[in-house]
PDB file with SEQRES, HELIX, SHEET and CRYST1 records, atoms N, CA, C and O in Angstrom:
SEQRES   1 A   76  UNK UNK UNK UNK UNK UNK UNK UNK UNK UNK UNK UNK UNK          
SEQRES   2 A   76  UNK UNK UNK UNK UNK UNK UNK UNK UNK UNK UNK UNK UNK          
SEQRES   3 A   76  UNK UNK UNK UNK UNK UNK UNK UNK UNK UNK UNK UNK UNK          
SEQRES   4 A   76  UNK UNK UNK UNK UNK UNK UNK UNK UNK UNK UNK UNK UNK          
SEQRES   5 A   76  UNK UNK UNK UNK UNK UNK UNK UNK UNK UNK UNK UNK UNK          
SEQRES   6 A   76  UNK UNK UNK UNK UNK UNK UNK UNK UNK UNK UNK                  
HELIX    1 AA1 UNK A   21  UNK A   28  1                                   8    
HELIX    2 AA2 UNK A   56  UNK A   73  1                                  18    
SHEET    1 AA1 2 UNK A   3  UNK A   6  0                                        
SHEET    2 AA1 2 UNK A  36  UNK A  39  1                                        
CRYST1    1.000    1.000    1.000  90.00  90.00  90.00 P 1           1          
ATOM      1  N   UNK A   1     -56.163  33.413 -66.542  1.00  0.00           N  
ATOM      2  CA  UNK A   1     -57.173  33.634 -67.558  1.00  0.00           C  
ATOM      3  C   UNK A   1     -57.470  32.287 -68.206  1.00  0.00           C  
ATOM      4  O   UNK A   1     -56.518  31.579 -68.534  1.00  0.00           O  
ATOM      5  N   UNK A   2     -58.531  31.942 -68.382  1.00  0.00           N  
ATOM      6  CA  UNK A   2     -58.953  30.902 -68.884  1.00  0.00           C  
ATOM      7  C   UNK A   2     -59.363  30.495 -70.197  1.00  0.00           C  
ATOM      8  O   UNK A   2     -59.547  29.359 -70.633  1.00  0.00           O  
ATOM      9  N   UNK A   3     -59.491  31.752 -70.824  1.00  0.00           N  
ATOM     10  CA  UNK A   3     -60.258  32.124 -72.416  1.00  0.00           C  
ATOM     11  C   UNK A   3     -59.683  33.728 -72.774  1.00  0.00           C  
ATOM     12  O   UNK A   3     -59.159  34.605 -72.087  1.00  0.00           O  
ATOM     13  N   UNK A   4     -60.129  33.599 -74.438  1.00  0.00           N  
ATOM     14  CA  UNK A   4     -59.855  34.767 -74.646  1.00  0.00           C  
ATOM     15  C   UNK A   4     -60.912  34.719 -75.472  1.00  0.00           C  
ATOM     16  O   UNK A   4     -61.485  33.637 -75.598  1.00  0.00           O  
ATOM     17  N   UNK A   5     -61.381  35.872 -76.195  1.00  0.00           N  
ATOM     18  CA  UNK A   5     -62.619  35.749 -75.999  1.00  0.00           C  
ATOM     19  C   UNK A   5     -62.527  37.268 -77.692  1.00  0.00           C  
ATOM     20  O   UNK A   5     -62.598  38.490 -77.559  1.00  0.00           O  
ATOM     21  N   UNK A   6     -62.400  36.650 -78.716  1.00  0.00           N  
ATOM     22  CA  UNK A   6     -62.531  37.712 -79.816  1.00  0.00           C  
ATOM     23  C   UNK A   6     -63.895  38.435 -80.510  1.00  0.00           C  
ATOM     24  O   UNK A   6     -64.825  37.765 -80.958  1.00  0.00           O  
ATOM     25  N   UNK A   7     -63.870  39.463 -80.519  1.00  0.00           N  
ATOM     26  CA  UNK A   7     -64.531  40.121 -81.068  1.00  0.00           C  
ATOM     27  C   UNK A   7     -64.538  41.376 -81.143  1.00  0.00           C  
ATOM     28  O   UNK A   7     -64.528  42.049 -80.112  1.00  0.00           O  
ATOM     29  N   UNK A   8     -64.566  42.173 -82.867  1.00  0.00           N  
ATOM     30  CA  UNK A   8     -64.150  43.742 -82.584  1.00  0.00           C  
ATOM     31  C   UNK A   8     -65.116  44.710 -81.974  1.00  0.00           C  
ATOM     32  O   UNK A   8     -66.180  44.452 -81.411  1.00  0.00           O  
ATOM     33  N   UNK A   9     -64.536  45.904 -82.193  1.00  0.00           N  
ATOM     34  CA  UNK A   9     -65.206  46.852 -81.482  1.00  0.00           C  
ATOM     35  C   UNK A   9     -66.926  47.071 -82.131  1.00  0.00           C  
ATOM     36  O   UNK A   9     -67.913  47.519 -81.547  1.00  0.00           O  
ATOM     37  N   UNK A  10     -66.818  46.689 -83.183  1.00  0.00           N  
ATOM     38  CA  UNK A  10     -68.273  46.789 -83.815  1.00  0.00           C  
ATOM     39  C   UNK A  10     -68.978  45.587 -83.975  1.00  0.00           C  
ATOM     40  O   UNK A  10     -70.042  45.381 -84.559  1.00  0.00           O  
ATOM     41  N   UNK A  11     -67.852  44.431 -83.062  1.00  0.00           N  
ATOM     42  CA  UNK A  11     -69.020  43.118 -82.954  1.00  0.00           C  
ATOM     43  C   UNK A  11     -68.581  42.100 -83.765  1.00  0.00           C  
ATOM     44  O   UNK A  11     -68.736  40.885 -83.637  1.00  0.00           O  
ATOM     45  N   UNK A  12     -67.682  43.104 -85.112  1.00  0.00           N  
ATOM     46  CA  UNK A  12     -67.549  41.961 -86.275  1.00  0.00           C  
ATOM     47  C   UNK A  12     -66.054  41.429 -85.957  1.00  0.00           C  
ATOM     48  O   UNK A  12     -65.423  41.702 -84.936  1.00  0.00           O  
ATOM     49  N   UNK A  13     -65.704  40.792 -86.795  1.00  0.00           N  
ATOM     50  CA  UNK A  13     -64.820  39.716 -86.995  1.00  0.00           C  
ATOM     51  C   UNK A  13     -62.836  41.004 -87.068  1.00  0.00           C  
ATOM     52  O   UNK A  13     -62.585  42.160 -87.410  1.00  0.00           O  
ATOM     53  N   UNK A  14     -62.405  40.388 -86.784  1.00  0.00           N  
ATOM     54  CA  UNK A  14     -60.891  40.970 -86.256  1.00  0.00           C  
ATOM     55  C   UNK A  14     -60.620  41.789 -87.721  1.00  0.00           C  
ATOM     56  O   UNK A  14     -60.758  41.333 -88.856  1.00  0.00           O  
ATOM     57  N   UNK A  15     -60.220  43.049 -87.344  1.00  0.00           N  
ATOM     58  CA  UNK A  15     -59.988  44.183 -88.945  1.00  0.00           C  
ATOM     59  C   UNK A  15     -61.410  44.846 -88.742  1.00  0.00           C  
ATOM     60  O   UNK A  15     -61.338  45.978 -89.220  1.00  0.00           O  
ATOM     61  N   UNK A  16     -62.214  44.696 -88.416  1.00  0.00           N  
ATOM     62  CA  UNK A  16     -63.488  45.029 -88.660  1.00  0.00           C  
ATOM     63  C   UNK A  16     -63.805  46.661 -88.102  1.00  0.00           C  
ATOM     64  O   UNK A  16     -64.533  47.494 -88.642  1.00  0.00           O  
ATOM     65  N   UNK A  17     -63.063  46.790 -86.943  1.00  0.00           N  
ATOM     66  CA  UNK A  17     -63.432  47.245 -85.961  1.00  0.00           C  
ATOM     67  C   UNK A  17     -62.255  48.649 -85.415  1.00  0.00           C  
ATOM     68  O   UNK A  17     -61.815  49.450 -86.239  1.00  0.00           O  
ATOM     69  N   UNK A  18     -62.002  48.697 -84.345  1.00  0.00           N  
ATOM     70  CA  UNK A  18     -60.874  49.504 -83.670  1.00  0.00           C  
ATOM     71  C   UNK A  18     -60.091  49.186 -82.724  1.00  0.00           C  
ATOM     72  O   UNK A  18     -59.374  50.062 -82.239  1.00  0.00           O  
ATOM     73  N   UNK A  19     -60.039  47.722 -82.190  1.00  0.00           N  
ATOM     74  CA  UNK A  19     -59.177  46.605 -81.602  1.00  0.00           C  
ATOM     75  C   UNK A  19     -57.963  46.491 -82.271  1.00  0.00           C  
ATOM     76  O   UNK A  19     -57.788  46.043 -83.404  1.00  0.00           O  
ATOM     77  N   UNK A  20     -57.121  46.936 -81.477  1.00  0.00           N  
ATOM     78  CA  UNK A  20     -55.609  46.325 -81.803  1.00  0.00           C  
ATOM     79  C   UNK A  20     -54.968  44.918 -81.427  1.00  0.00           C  
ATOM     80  O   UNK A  20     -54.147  44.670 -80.544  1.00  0.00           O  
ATOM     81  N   UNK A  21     -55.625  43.996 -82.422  1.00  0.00           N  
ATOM     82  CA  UNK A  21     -55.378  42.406 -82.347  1.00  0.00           C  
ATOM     83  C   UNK A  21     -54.172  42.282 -82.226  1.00  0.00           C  
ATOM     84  O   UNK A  21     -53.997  41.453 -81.333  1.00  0.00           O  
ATOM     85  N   UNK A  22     -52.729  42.812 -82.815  1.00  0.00           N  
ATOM     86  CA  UNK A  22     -51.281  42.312 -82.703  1.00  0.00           C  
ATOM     87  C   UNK A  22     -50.928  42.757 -81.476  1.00  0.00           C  
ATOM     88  O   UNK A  22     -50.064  42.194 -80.803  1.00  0.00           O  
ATOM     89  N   UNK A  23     -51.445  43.597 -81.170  1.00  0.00           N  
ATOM     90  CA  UNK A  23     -51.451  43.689 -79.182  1.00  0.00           C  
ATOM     91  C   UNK A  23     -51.768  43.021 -78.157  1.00  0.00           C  
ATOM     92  O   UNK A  23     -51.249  42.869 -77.051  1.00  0.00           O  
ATOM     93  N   UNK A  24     -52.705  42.629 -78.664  1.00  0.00           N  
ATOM     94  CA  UNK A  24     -53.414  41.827 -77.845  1.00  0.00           C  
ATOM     95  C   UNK A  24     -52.917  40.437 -78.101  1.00  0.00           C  
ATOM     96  O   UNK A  24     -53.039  39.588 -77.219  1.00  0.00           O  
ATOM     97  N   UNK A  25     -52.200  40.069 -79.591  1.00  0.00           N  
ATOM     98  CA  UNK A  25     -51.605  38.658 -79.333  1.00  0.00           C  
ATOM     99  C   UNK A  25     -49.967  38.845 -78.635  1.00  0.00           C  
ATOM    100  O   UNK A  25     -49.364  38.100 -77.862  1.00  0.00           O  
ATOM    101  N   UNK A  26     -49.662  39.815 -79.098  1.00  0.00           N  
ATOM    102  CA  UNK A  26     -48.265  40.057 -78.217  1.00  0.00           C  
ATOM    103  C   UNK A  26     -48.893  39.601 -76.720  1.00  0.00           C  
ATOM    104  O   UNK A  26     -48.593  38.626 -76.030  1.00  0.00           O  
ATOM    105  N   UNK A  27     -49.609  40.379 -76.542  1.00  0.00           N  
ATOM    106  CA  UNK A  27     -49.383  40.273 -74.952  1.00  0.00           C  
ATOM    107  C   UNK A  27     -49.846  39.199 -74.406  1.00  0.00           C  
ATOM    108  O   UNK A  27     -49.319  39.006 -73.310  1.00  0.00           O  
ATOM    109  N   UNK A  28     -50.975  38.038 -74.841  1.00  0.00           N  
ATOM    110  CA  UNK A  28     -51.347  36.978 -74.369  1.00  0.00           C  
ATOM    111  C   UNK A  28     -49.639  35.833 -74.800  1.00  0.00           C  
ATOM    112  O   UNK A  28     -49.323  34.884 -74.083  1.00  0.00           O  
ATOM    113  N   UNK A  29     -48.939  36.194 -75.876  1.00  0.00           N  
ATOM    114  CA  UNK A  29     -47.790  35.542 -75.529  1.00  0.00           C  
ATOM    115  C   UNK A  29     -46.712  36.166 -74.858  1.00  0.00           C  
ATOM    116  O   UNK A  29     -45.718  36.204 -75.584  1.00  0.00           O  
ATOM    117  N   UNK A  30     -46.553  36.629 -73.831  1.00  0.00           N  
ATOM    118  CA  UNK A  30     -46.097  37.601 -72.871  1.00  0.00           C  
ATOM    119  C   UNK A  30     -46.382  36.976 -71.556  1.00  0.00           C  
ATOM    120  O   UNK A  30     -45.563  37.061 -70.641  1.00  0.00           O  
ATOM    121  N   UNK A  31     -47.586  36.309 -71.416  1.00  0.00           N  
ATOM    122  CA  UNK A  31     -48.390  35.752 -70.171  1.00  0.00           C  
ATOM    123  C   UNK A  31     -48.703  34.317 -70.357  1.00  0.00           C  
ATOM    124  O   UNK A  31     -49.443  33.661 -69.624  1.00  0.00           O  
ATOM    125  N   UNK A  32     -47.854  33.741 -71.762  1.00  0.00           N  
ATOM    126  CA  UNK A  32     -47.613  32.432 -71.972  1.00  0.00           C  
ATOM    127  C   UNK A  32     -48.994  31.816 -72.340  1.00  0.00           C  
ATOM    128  O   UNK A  32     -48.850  30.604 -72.500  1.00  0.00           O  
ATOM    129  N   UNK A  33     -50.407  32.253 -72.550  1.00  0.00           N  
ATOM    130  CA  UNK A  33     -51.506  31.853 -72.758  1.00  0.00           C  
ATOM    131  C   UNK A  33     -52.031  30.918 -73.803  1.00  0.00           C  
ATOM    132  O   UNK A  33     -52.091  31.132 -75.013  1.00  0.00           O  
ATOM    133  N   UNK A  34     -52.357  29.974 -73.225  1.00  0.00           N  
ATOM    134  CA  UNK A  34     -52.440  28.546 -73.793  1.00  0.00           C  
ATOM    135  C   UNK A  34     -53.944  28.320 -73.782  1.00  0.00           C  
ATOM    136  O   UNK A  34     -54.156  27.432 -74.608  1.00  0.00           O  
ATOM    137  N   UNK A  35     -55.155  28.740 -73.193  1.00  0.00           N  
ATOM    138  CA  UNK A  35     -56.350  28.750 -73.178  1.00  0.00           C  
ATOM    139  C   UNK A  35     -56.731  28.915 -74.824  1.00  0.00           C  
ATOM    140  O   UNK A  35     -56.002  29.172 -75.782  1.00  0.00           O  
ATOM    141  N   UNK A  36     -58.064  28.678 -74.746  1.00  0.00           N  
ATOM    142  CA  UNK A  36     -58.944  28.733 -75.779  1.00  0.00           C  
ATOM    143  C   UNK A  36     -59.633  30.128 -76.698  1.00  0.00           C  
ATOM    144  O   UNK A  36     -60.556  30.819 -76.266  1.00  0.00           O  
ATOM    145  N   UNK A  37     -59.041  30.307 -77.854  1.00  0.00           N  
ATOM    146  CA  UNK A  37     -59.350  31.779 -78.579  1.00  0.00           C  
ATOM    147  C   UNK A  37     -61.016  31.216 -78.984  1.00  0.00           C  
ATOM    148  O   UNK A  37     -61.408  30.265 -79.661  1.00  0.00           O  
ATOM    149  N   UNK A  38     -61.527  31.980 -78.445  1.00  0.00           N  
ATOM    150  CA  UNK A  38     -63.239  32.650 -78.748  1.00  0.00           C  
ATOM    151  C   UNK A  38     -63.804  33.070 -79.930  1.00  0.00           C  
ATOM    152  O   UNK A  38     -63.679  34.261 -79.645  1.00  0.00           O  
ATOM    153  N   UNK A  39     -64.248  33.096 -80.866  1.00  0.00           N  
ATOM    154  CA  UNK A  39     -64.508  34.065 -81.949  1.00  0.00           C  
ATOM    155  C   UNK A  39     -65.523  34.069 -82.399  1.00  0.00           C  
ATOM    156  O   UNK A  39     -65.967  33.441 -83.360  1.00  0.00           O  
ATOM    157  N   UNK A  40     -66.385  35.416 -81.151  1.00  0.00           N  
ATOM    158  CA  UNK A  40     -67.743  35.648 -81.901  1.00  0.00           C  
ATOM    159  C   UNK A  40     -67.587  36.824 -82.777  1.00  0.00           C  
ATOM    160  O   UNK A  40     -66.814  37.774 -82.651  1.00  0.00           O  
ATOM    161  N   UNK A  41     -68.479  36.580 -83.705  1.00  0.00           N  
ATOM    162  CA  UNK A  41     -68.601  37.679 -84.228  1.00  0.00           C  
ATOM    163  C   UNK A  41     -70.585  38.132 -85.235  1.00  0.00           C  
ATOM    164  O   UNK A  41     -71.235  37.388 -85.970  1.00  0.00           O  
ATOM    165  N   UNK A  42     -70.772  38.967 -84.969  1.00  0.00           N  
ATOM    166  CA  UNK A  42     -72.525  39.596 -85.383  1.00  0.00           C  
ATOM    167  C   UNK A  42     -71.931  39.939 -87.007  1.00  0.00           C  
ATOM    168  O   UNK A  42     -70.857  40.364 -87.434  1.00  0.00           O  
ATOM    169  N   UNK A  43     -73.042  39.578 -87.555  1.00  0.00           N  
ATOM    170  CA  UNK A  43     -73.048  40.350 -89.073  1.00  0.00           C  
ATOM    171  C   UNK A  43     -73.783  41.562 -88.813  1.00  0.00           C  
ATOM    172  O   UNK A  43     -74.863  41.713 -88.242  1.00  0.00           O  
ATOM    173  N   UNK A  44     -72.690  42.732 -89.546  1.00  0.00           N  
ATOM    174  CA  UNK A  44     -73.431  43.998 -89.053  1.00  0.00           C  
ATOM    175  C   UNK A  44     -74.514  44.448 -89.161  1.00  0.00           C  
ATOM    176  O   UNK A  44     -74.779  45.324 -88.337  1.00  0.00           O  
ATOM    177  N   UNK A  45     -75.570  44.101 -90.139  1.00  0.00           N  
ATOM    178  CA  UNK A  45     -77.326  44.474 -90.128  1.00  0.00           C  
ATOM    179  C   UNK A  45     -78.155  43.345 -89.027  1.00  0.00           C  
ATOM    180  O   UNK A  45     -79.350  43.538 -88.798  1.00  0.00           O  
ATOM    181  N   UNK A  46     -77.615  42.477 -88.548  1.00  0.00           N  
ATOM    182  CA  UNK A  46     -77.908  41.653 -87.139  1.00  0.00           C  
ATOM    183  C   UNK A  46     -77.515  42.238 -85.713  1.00  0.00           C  
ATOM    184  O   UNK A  46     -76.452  42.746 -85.355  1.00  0.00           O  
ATOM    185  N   UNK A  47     -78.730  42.007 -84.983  1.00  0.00           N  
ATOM    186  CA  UNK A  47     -78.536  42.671 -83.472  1.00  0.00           C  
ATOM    187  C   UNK A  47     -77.567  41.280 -82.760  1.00  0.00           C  
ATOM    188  O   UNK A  47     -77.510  40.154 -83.255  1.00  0.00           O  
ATOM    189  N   UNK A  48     -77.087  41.595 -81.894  1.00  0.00           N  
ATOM    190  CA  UNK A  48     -76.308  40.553 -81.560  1.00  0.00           C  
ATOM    191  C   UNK A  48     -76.821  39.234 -80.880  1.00  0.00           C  
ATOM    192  O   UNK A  48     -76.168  38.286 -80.443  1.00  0.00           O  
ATOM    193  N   UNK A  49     -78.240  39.453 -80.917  1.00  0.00           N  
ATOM    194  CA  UNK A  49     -78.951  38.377 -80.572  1.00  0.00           C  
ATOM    195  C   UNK A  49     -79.546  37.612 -81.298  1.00  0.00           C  
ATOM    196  O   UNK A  49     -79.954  36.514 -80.920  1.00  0.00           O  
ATOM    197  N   UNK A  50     -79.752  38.279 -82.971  1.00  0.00           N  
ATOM    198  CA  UNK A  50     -80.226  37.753 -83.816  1.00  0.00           C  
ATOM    199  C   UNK A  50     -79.522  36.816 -84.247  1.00  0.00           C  
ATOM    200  O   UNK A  50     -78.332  37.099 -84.117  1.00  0.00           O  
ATOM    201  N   UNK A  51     -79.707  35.711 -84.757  1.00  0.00           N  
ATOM    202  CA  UNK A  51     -79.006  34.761 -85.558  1.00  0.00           C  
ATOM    203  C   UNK A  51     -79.127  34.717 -86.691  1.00  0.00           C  
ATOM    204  O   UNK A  51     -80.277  35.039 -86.992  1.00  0.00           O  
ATOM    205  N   UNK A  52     -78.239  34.364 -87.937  1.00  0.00           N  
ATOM    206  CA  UNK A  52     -78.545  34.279 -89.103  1.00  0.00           C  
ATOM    207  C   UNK A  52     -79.580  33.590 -89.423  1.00  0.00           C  
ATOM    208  O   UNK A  52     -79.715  32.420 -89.065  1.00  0.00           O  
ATOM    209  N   UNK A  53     -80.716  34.432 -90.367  1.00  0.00           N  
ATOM    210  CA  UNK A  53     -81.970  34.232 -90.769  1.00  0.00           C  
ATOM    211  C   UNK A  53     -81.971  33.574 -91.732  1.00  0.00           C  
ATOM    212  O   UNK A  53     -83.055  32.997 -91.816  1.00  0.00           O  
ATOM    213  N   UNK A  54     -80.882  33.178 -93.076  1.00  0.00           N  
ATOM    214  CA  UNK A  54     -80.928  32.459 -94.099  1.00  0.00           C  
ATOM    215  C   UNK A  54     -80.252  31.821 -94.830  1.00  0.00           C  
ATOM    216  O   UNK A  54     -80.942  30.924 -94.347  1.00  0.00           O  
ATOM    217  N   UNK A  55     -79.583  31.341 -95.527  1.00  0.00           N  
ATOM    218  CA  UNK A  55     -78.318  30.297 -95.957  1.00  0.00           C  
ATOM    219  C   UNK A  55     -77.456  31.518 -96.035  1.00  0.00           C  
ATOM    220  O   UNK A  55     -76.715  31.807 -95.096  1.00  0.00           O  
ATOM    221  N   UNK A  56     -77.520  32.198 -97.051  1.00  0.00           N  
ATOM    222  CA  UNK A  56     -76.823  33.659 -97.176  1.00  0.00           C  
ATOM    223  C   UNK A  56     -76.307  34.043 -96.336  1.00  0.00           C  
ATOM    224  O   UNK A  56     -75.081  33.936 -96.363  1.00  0.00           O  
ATOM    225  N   UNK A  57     -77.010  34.754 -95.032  1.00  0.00           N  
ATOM    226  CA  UNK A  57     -76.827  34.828 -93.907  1.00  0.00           C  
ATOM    227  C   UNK A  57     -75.218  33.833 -93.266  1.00  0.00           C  
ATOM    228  O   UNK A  57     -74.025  34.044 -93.048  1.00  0.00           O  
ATOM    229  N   UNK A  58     -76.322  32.606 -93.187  1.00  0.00           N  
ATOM    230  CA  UNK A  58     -75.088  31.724 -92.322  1.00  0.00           C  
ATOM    231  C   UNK A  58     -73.169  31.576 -93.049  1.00  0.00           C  
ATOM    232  O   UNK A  58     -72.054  31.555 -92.527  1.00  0.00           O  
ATOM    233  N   UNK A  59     -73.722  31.504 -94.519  1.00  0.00           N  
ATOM    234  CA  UNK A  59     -73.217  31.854 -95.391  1.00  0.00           C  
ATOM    235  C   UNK A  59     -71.864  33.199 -95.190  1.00  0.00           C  
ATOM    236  O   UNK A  59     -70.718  32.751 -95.245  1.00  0.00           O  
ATOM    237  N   UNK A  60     -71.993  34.650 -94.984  1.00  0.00           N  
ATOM    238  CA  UNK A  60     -71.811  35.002 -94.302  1.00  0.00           C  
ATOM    239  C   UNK A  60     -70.961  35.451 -92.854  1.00  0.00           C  
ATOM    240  O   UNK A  60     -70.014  36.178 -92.553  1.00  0.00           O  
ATOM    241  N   UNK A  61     -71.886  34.577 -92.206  1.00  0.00           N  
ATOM    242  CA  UNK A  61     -70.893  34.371 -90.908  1.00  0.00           C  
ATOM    243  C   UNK A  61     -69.775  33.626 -90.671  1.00  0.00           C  
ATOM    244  O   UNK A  61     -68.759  33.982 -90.074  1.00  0.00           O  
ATOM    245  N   UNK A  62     -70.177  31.897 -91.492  1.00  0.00           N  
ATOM    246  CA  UNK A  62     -69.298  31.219 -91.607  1.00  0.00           C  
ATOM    247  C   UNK A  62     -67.904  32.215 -92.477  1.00  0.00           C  
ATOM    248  O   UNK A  62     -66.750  32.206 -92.047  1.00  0.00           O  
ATOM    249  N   UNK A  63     -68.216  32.782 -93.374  1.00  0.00           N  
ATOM    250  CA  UNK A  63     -66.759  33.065 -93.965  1.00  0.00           C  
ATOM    251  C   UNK A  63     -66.160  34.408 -93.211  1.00  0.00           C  
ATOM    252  O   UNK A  63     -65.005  34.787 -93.408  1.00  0.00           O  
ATOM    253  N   UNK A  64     -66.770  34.857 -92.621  1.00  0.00           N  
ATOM    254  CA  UNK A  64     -66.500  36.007 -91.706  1.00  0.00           C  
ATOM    255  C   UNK A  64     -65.532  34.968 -90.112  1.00  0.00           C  
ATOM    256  O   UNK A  64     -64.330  35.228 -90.054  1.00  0.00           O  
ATOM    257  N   UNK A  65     -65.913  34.234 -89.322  1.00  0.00           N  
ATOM    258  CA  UNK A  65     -65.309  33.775 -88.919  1.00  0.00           C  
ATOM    259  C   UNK A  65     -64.188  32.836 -89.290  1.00  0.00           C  
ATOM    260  O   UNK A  65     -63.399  32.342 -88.484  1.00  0.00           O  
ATOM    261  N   UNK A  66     -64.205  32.606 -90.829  1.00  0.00           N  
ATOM    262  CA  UNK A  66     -63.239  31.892 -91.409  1.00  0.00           C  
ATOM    263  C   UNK A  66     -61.737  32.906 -91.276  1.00  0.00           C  
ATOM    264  O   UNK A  66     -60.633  32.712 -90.766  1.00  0.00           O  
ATOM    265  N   UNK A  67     -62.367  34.040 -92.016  1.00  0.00           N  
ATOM    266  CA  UNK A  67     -61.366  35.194 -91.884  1.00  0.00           C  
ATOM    267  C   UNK A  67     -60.414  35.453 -91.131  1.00  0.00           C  
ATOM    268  O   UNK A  67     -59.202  35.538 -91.324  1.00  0.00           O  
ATOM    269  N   UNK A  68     -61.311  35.620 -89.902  1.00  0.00           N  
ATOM    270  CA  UNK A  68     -60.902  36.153 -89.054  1.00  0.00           C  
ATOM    271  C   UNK A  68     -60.236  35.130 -87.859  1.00  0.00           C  
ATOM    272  O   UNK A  68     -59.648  35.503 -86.844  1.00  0.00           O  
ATOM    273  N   UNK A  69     -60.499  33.770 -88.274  1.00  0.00           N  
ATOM    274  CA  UNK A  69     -59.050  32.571 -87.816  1.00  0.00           C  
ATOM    275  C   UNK A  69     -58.095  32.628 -88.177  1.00  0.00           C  
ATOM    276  O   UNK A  69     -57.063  32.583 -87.507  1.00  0.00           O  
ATOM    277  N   UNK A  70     -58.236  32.787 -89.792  1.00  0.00           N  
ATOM    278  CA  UNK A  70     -56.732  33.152 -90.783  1.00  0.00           C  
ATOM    279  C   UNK A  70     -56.257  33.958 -90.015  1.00  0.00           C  
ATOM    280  O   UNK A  70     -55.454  33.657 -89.131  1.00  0.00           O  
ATOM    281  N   UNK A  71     -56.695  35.129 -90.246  1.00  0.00           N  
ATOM    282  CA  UNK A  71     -56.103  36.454 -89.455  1.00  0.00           C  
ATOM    283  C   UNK A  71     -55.026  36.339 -88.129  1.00  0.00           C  
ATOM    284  O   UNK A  71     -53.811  36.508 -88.021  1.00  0.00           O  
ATOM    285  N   UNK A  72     -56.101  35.966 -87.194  1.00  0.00           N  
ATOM    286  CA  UNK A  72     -55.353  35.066 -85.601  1.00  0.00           C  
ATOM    287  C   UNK A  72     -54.072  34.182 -86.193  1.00  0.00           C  
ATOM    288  O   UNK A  72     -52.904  34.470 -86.453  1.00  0.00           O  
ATOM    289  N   UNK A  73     -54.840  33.007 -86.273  1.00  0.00           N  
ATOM    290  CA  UNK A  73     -53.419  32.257 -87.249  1.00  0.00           C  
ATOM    291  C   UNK A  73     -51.929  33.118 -87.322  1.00  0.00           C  
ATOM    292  O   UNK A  73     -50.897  33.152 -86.651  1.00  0.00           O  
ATOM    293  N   UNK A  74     -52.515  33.859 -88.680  1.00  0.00           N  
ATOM    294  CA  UNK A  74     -50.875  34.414 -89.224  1.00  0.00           C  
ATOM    295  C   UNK A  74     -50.623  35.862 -87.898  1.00  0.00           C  
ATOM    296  O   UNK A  74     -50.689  36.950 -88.469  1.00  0.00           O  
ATOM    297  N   UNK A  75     -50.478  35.937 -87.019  1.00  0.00           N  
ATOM    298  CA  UNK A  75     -49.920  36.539 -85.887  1.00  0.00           C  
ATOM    299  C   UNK A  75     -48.919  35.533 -85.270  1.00  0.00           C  
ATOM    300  O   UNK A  75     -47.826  35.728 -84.740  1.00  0.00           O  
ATOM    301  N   UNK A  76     -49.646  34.358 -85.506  1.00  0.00           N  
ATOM    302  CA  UNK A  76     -48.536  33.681 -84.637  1.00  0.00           C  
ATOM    303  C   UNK A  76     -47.512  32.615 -85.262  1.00  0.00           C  
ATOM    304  O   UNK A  76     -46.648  32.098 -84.553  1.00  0.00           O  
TER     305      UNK A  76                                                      
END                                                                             
């Protein structure tokens, strides 16, 4: 595996969703995985193609993916 690749079940950021993240980090350290963690994540009134439309917006995403590094982070 080359990547891992985050994002919850509703698109948003890790907690968000119905993904069991401490599973999923157990088991990538199980398989010794040293590749690169991914972390997209959609703000939920955005289609996943949309991009943030305004500072707010980006605003937003940025702290939504902030989160959800912390999050990753303290697993390991």
């Amino acid at each position: 595996m080359a990547s891992y690749h985050i994002s919850d079940s509703n698109r948003g950021g890790i907690g968000s969703g119905h993904i069991d993240f401490i599973q999923h980090f157990k088991t990538l350290q199980s398989i010794n995985f040293n590749g690169p963690v991914i972390i997209e994540v959609v703000l939920p009134h955005l289609a996943p193609s949309t991009p943030p439309r305004n500072s707010r917006e980006w605003e937003q995403l940025d702290n939504e993916i902030k989160r959800s590094v912390s999050v990753w982070q303290e697993l390991g």
